[in-house]
N, C-alpha and C positions, 0 to 999 in steps of 0.2 A: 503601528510600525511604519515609518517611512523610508520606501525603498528609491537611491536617485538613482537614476539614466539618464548617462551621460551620450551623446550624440554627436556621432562624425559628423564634418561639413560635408556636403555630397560630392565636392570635387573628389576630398579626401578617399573619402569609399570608393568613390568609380576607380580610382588607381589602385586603391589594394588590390579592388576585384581582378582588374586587368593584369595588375601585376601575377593572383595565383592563375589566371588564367592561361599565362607565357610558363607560369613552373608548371601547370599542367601539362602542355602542350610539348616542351621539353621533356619532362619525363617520358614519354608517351613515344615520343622518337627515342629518346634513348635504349627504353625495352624494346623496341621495335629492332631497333638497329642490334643489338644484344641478341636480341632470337635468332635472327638474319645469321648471323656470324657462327652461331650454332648450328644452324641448322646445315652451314654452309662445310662446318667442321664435319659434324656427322654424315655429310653426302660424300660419297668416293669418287676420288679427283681421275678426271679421265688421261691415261695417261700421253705427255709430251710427244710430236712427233721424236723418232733417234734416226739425226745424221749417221750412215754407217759406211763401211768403205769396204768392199769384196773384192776378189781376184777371179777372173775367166780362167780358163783349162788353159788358153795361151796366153798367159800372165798380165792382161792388161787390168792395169788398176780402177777400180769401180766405185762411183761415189754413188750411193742410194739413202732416204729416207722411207722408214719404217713407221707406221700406225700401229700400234699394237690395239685390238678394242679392251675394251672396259670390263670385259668379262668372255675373255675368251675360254673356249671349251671345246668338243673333240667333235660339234657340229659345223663352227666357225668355218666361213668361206674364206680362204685366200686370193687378193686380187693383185695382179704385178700391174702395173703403168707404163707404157712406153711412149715416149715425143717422137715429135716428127724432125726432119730433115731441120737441122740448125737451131732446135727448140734444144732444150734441157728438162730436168726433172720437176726443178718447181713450178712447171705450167699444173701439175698435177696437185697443187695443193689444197685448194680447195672442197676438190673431187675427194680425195686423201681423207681429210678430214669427216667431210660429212660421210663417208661409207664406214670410216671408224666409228663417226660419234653417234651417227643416227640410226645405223643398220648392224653394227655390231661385226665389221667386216674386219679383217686381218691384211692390209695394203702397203706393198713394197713399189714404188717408183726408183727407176734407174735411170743414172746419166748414160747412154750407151758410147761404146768407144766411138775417141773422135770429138764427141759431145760436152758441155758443160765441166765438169770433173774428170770427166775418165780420157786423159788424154796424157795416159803413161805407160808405156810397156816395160815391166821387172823384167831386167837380163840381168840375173845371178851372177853369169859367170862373165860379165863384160864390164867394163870401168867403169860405163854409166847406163842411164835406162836413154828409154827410147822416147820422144815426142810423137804424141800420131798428129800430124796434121790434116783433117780431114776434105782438104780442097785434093788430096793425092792421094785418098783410099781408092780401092781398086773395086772389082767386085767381090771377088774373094774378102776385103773386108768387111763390107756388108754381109755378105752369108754368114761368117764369123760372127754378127752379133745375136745369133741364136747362142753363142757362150756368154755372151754377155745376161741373159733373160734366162740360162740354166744357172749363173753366177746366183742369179736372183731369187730362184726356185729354191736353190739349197737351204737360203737363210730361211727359206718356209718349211723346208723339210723337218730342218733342226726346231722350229716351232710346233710342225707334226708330232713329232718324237717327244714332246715337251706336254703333247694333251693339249698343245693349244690351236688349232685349227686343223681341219679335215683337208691334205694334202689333195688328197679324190675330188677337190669340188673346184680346182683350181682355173680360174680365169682371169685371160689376157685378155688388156685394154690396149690395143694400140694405136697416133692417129700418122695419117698419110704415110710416110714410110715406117714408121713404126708400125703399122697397121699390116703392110707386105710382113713386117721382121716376126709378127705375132701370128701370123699363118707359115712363115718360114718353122718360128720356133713350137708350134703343134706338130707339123709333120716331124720334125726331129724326136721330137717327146712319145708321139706316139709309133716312130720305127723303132722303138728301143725293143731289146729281144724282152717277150716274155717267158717270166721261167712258169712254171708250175706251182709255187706258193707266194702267193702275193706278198709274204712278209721281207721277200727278196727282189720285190717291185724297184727300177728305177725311174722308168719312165711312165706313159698312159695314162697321165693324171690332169694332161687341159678338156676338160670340160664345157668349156662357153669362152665364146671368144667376141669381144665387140669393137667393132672395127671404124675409125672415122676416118671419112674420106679414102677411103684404099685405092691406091692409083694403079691403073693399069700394069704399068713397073715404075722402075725406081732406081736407076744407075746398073740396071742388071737383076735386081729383084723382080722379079715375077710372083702372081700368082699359083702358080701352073704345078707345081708339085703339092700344092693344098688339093687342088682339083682334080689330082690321080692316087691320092692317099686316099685308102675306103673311107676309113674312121672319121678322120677330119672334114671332108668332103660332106657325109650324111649322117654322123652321130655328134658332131661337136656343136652343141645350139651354135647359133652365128647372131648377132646383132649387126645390119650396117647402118650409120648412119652419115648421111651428105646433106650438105644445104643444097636444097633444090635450085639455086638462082645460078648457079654455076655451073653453065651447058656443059665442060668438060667432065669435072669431077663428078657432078653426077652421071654423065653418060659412064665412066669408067666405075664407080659404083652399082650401077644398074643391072650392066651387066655381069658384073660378079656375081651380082644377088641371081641374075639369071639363069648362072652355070651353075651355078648349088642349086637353085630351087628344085632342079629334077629327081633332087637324091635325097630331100628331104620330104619329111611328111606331109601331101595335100589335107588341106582343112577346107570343106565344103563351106562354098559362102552363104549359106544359109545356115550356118551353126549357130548356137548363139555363144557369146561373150565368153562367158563359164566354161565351154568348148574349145575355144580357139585358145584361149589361155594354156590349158591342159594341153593342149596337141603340139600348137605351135613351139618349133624350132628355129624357126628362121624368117627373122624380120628385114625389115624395110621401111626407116625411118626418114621421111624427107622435109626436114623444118625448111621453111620458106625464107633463105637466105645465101647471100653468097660465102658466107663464115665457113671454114672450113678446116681439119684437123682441129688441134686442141681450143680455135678459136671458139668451137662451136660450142664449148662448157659454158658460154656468156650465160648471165643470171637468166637473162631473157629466154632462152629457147628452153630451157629447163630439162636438157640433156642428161644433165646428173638424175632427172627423175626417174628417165627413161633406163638411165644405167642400171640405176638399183632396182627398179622393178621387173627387168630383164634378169638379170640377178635371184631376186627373189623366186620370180616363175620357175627358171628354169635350173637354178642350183638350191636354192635354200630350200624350194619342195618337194626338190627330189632327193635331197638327203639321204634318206630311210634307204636308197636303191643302190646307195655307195658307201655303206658305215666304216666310220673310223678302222683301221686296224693298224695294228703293229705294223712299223716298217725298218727294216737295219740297211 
């Protein structure tokens, strides 16, 4: 029996091979790219910031953005954002984000009146509304944007009520005059009368307050009624944080941290780490920088880390001491 074999040229062969070598290589992304897409279907999309728009108790119109996290539930911490002096809301976007996506947090930022969006007052009963021009706010206006930062509370109330974050853990961010409005708006939150069943609670639910750059005052804002409220004064953690290169802002920091320190809890400096964590309520952050208010979120000083692990210390493991309940 004669068997023939016939015989590619060898150029001929090198290209076949090359050529199944490009169909391999293609396939090969292709399932790749195929699983990717699956996999990407099967993973739960973290939800969109939602632009929203509130009313204050004296009708000024309020633009805010909402994070909702990815799996909110009835431990979830809620954080409000507030800017500073001629800043707006989306200085806080970054912040926003990563405490939704990375921490699981529930964050409302607000334009405060005057600021960004919110510079309208609903008169009902008048022909038209009202422009605030904020070069001709008074003090009285500024005290007023503690409605602005209850405007903000509510939309978390109604997420309370919803099973989706614990109203009880609630903490303000504010920087330079934002910072006075988020000590103004503690003492407001915690004069509220209490009744006798928490499920008819309105107020006493800021918890941790982290402060950048807090200035001495601020067109009339003062400190001074945070530092003769008990509650606020020695039970609300405090974060501040200043760039140290700034003799003023930090000298006006400094001492804020000073006039609280007496009423919060000493932590022996011989403790260790594990200790001071557990104990500590009140910090004193000084990144070596003249950056100052929301500058100081820059990637560099790594502020946001400090936020969320403040955060975590002092409201997400204390949880258990403030559980969910019913609120009307």
């Amino acid at each position: 029996m004669t068997v023939i074999v016939n015989y590619l040229p060898v150029g001929s062969l090198l290209r076949f091979t090359r050529a199944l070598l490009r169909a391999a290589v293609v396939l090969a992304v292709c399932c790749a790219n195929f699983a990717l897409a699956q996999d990407e279907e099967d993973e739960p999309k973290l939800p969109d910031p939602e632009d929203i728009t509130l009313e204050s108790r004296d009708n000024v119109v309020l633009k805010a953005t909402y994070w909702e996290p990815l799996e909110p539930d009835k431990e979830t911490v809620p954080v409000i954002l507030l800017h500073g002096w001629e800043g707006r809301r989306q200085e806080y976007d970054a912040l926003g984000r990563i405490l939704q996506q990375q921490y699981n947090h529930a964050v409302i930022s607000v334009d405060l009146r005057g600021h960004g969006g919110s510079t309208v007052v609903r008169r009902p009963n008048a022909n038209e509304d009202l422009e605030i021009d904020p070069e001709r706010m008074s003090r009285d206006d500024f005290l007023a944007m503690v409605y602005d930062v209850q405007a903000a509370k509510n939309h978390l109330v109604k997420k309370h009520k919803e099973g989706k974050l614990n109203i009880e853990l609630l903490t303000v961010v504010g920087a330079d005059m934002g910072a006075t409005v988020a000590l103004n708006f503690a003492v407001y939150d915690w004069n509220k009368r209490r009744v006798a069943a928490r499920i008819f609670k309105t107020g006493q639910d800021v918890r941790g307050l982290v402060l950048l750059s807090p200035p001495r005052s601020f067109k009339g804002l003062t400190s001074e009624l945070a530092l003769k409220q008990p509650v606020v004064r020695s039970a609300v953690s405090t974060m501040i944080i200043v760039g140290a290169n700034d003799d003023r802002a930090y000298r006006d920091a400094k001492n804020l941290h000073k006039s609280l320190e007496r009423f919060h809890v000493k932590v022996d400096r011989d403790a260790t780490a594990a200790e001071k964590e557990e104990k500590m309520d009140l910090f004193l952050m000084e990144p070596k920088t003249t950056l100052q208010g929301t500058k100081l979120l820059a990637d560099a000083l790594k502020t946001d880390q400090m936020i969320a692990k403040f955060i975590d210390l002092r409201l997400v493991k204390k949880s258990d001491e403030v559980p969910w309940m019913e609120r009307e």
